[in-house]
N, C-alpha and C positions, 0 to 999 in steps of 0.2 A: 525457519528455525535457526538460522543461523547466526542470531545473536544470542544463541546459547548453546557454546559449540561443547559445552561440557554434559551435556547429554547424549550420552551413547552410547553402542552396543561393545560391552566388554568381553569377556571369555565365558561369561554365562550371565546373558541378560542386560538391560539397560540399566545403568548407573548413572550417578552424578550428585550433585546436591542440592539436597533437600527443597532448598526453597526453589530450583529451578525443575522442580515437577509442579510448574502450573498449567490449571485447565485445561488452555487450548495446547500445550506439548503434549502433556498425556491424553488427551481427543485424538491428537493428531496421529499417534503412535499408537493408540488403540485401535483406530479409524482403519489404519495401514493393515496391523496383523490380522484383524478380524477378514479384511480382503484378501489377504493375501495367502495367509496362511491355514483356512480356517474352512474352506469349501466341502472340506470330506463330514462336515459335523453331523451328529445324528439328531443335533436337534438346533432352534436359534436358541440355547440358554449358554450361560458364562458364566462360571466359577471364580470365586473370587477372593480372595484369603490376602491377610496382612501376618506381619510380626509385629514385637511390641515394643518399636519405634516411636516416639513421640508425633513424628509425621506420617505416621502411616497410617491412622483413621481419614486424615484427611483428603490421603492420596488418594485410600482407597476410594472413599466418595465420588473424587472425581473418574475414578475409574469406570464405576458405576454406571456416570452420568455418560461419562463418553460411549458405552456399550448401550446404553438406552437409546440413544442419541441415533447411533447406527444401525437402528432395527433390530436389535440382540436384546436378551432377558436377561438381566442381572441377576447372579444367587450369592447372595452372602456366605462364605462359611466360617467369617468372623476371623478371629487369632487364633490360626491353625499350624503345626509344619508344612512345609514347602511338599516332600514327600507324600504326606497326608491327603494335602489336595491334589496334587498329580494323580495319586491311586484312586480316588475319587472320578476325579475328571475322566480319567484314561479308562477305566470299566465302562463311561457312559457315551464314549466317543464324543465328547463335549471339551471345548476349548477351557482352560484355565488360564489367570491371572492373578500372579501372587508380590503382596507389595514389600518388597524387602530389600535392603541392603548386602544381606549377609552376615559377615563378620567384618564390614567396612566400618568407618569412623561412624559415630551417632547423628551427624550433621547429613549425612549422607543417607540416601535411600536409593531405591532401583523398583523395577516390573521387570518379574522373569513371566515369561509364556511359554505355554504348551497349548500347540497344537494336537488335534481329537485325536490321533496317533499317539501324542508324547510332546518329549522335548523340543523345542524351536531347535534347529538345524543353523548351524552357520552359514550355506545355501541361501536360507530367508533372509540374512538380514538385509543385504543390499536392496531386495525388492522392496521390503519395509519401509526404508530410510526412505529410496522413492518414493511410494507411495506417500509416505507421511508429509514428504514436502508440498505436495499436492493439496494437502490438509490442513496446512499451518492457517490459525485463525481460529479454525471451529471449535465449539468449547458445548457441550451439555448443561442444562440445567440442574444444579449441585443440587440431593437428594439424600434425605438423611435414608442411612440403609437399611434393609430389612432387616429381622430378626434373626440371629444368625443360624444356620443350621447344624444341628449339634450330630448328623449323620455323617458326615467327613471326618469325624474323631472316633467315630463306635464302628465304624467300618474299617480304620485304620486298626482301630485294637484290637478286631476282628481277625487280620491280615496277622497278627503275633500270636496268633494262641494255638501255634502248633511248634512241636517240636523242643522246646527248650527247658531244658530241668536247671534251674536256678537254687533248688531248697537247701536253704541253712547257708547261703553266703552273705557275706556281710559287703554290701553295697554303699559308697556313699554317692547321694546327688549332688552336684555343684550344681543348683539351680541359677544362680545369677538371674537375667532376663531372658533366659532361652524359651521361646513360646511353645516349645514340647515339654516342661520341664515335670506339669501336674501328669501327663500321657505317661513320659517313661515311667515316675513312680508308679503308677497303677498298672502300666505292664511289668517293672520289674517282679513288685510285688505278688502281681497276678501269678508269673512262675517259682515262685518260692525265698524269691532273695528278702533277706532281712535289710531296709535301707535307711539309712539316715541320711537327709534333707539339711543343708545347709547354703546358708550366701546367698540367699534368694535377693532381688534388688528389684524393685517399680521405679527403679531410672536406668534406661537401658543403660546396657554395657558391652560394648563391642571385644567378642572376645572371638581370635582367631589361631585354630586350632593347629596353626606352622605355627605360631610364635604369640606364645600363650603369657601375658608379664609375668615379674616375679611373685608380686603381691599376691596373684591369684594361686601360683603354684605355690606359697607358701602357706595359703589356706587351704588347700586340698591336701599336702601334705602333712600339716595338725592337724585334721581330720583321721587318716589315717594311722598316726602315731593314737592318738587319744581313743579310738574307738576301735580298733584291732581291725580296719574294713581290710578286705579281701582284694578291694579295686574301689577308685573314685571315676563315675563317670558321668559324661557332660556332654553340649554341644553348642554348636553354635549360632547365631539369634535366632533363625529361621529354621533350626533341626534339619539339616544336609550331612553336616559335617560333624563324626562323634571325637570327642575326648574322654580315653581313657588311660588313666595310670595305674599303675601297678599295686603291690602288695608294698612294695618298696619304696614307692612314690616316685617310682620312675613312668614317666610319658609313654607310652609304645606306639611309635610312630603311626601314622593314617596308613600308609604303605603295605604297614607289618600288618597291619588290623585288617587291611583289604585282603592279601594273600590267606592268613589263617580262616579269616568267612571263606572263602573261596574253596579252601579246603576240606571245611566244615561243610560245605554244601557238597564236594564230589562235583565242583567245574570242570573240566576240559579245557577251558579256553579261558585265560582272562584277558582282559584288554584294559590297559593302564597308562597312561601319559609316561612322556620323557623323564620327567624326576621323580619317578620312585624307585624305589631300591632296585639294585642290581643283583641284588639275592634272591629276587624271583626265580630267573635263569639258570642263577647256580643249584636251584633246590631241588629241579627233578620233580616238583609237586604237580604238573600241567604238561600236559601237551602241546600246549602251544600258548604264546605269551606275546601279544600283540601289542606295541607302543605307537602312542600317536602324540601329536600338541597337546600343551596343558588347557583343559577347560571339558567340560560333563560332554558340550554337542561332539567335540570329537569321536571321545570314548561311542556315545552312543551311533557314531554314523558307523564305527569299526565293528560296532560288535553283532550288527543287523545281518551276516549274515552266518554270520557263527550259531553251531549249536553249544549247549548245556555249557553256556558261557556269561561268566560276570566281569563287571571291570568296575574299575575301582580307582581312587586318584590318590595324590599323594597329601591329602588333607582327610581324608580315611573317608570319604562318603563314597559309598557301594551301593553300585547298578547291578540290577539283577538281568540277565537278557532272555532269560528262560525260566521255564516252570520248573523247579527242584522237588521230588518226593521226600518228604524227610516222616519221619516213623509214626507221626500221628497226622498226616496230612501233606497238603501240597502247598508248598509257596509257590504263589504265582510269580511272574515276570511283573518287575516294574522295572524302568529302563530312564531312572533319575536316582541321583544322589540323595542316599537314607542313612543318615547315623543311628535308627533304633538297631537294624538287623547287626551290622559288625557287633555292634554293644553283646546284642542277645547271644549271636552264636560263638562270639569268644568268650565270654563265662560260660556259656553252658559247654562249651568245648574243653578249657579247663575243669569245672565239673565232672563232666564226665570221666575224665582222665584222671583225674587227683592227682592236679597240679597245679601250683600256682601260677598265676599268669605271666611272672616274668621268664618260667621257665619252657612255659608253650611259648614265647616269643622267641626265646633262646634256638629252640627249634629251627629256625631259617637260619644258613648260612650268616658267619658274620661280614656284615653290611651296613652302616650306619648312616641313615642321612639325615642331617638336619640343616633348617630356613631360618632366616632373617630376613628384614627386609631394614632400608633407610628410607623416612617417609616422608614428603613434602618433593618432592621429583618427578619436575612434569614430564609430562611422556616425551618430547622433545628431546628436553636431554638424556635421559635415561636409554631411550632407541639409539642416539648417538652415542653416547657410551657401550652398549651392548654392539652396536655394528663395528664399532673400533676397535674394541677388545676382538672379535675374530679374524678384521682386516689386515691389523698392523702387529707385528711380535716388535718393535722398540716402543709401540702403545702398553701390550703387555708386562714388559719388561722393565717400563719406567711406573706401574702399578705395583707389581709385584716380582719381584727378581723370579722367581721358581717359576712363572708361567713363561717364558720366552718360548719353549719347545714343546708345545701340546703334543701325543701320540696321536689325538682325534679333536678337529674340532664340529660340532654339529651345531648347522643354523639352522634346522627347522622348527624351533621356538624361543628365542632368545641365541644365547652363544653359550651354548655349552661346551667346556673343554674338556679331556679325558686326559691322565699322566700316569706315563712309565710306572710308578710306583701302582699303580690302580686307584688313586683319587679322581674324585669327579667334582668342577666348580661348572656351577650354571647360574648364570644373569639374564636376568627376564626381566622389562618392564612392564606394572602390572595392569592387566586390560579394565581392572574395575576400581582402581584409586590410583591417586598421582605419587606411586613407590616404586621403588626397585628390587626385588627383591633376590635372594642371596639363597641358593640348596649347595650343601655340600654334600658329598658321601665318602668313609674311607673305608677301611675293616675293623676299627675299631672307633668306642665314643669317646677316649680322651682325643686322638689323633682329630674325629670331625668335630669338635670341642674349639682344640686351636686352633684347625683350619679357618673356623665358622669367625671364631672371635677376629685372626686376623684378615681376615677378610671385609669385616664390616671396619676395623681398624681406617685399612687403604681407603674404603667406602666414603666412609665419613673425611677423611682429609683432601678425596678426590673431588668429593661437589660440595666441601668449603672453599677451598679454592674454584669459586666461580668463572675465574678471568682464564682457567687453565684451557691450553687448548688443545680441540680432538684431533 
C-alpha cells in the first residue's frame, strides 16, 4: 500500500481520498481489522452503514465484498448515523463499519471501525496497518448490497424516547446533507418541538461544526429572524458532531453543549480533550474533569474506568460511559460521539428551566474558545510549524510579537501555549485532512474574536511564504 501513502489512520478512523479507497486498499484494511480487532464477536456478521457522500455506495460495496471475502456476513444498514450504528452494533457485540468522511472536504471519504466492545482504540491501529500490508492485492467480488435494514434507525429512536420534554419550542433544522437529518426531525418532533426544516441539499456539503462558513450561518440565522425559532440545530455529514445556535443566532460552542448534557445527565466525571474550554474547571459542575489528546479513542480509553462518566470533545459530540436514570427511563451507555443527545438534553434542559438557551450557556464561567483552521497544509509542514512554534521563542516571536514568553507550553497534542493574561492559542495538524488548525480561548468573545482573526492573519502570510524557514 505504499503507493497510496494518503490513506490512514487519523484521529478517528481512516481517511483520505475518495478515489484512493479502491478494492484491494479497503480488502486490505478490512481484511486487518476483522483479524485483528474483532475476536471477541458474538457472532461472524458485520454492520455496515454509509453517509451521503457521492463515494460512499461505492465504498461501501466494496466494503461488503471485502468482509465476504474474509469469511464475515455482510448487513447492510444503508444511510444511517455513525452513532446509530455503533448502538446497534455494540448491543449485539458485532463489529461495525461505517463509510464516512465526517465533516472533511466532499472529495474525500474514510471507514471508522468499531470493534464488538466499541470504538477502534488507538492501540489497534499499528497492528492494523500491519496486518494490512500483509493483504495488499486482495480485493472481494463487488456485490450489489442488500436491502438495507431499517432496525438500526427504530432502535436508535428507541434509545431517545426517554426523558426529554421538548413541547411548544420552536426548532429549526439545518438539514443540508446530514444523513440523520429525517431521524432528528422525528425525534424532535416526537418530544414536542414545533420544527421547521430548511436547506436540505442532495449534493453533499461538508460542513464542520469548529468552523461552520458564513453562508450557512447566514441562513440559519434568517431562519431564526423570520420564524421566531427558539434554536437552529444541525450536524454534521455523518451525525457525530451537533450544531446548535441559539435564540440569538449565536453558535454555542461543542464544549459548552458537552458540559451542560453532562449536567443534565448528573455526571461525576467527564473526560474531554485538550481544547475545550477551561470553564469546565472553573464551574464546580463535576468532580472530576479528566483531559486527554484530541480525538473520540482517547476520550473513550480515559473514560473506561470511570464511573457515572461522560466525555465529550470540543466539536460537541458526547460519549456516554455509563447508564444515566433519568425520570422516564434509563439511557444506556454508548461510548462514541452522538450529536442527537447534546441536542435533546440542552432544549429540554432550557425547557425545563424557562430559559432561553443563550442564558443556560451563560451559566458556565466565562470562557470562550473558538477554531479555524488554514486548508491545503500538508502534514509535513504543518508538524514542522507546530514543533517550532514550541521549540524556539525567536520562531514565536518572528510569528507573533505577544507569544515570545508563554506562562505554559503543552506538547501533548499539537503546541499549545497558555499567557499571563489567561489566553490559550493551540496549533494542531489535523489527523484527518491536509489543515492546520487554530483554537483559541480567552474570557470573553470580542477578545477570542481578534485573537482568532489575527491569528489566521500570521497563518496565512506564514505558509504563503513557502521559501520561509523553520
Amino acid at each position: 500500500m505504499s503507493d497510496l501513502p494518503e490513506i490512514g489512520f487519523g484521529t478517528s478512523g481512516l481517511r483520505g481520498p475518495a478515489e484512493g479507497f479502491r478494492p484491494e486498499i479497503v480488502a486490505a484494511y478490512v481484511t486487518a481489522f476483522l483479524e485483528v480487532a474483532c475476536k471477541g464477536a458474538a457472532s461472524n456478521a458485520v454492520l455496515i452503514g454509509a453517509d451521503l457522500r457521492a463515494s460512499s455506495p461505492a465504498i461501501a460495496a466494496m466494503v461488503a465484498a471485502a468482509v465476504s471475502a474474509a469469511g464475515w456476513e455482510p448487513r447492510n444498514a444503508g444511510a444511517v448515523p455513525t452513532p446509530a450504528l455503533a448502538h446497534f452494533a455494540l448491543e449485539r457485540r458485532m463489529p461495525a463499519i461505517m463509510v464516512t468522511g465526517s465533516h472533511i472536504p466532499p472529495d474525500y471519504n474514510g471507514l471508522k471501525f468499531y470493534r464488538p466492545d466499541g470504538e477502534l482504540l488507538k492501540s489497534d491501529e499499528k497492528p492494523i496497518r500491519e496486518a494490512a500490508s500483509r493483504y495488499t492485492g486482495r480485493e472481494g467480488r463487488i456485490r450489489s448490497p442488500s436491502t438495507p435494514s431499517k432496525a438500526v434507525i427504530e432502535e436508535y429512536k428507541q434509545r431517545y424516547r426517554v426523558g426529554f420534554d421538548l413541547e411548544g419550542l420552536r426548532v429549526g433544522i439545518f438539514e443540508h446533507s446530514a444523513v440523520g437529518r429525517d431521524i432528528l426531525a422525528e425525534i424532535l418532533a416526537a418530544h414536542g418541538a414545533r420544527c421547521h426544516r430548511f436547506g436540505r441539499s442532495e449534493t453533499f456539503i461538508a460542513i464542520d461544526t469548529e468552523a461552520v462558513g458564513e453562508e450557512h450561518f447566514r441562513l440559519m440565522k434568517q431562519a431564526i429572524s423570520e420564524h421566531g425559532l427558539d434554536a437552529v440545530v444541525s450536524s454534521d455529514g455523518d451525525g457525530d458532531r451537533p450544531l446548535v445556535l441559539d435564540e440569538t443566532g449565536s453558535q454555542i460552542n461543542g464544549d459548552v453543549l458537552g458540559a451542560l448534557t453532562a449536567r443534565a445527565l448528573g455526571a461525576a466525571c467527564v473526560v474531554t480533550p485538550l481544547n475545550s474550554t477551561g470553564a469546565l474547571e472553573k464551574s464546580g459542575w463535576f468532580s472530576k474533569v479528566l483531559r486527554t489528546r484530541i480525538g473520540s479513542p482517547y476520550v473513550v480509553e480515559a473514560m473506561a474506568t470511570e464511573a457515572h462518566v461522560v466525555g465529550f470533545e470540543a466539536n460537541g459530540g458526547v460519549l456516554v460511559g455509563s447508564d444515566f436514570d433519568l425520570p422516564s427511563g434509563t439511557l444506556g451507555r454508548l461510548p462514541t460521539r452522538d450529536a442527537m443527545l447534546p441536542i435533546l438534553a440542552v432544549l429540554a434542559a432550557a425547557k425545563e428551566r424557562a430559559k432561553p438557551l443563550s442564558a443556560l450557556a451563560a451559566e458556565l464561567p466565562p470562557r470562550v474558545m473558538k477554531a479555524s483552521r488554514i486548508k491545503e497544509i500538508a502534514p509535513e509542514r504543518g508538524n514542522a510549524f507546530v514543533a517550532e512554534m514550541a521549540r524556539s521563542a525567536a520562531f514565536r516571536t518572528a510569528f507573533y510579537a505577544p507569544f515570545k514568553e508563554p506562562v505554559l507550553i503543552d506538547t501533548r497534542d499539537g503546541t499549545r501555549l497558555s499567557f499571563a493574561d489567561g489566553s490559550v492559542v493551540h496549533f494542531r495538524q489535523s489527523g484527518n485532512a491536509p489543515e492546520l488548525r487554530c483554537y483559541v480561548e480567552t474570557d470573553t468573545l470580542p477578545a477570542t474574536d481578534r485573537l482568532l482573526q489575527a491569528m489566521m492573519r500570521c497563518l496565512i502570510v506564514h505558509f504563503e511564504q513557502s521559501d520561509r524557514p523553520l
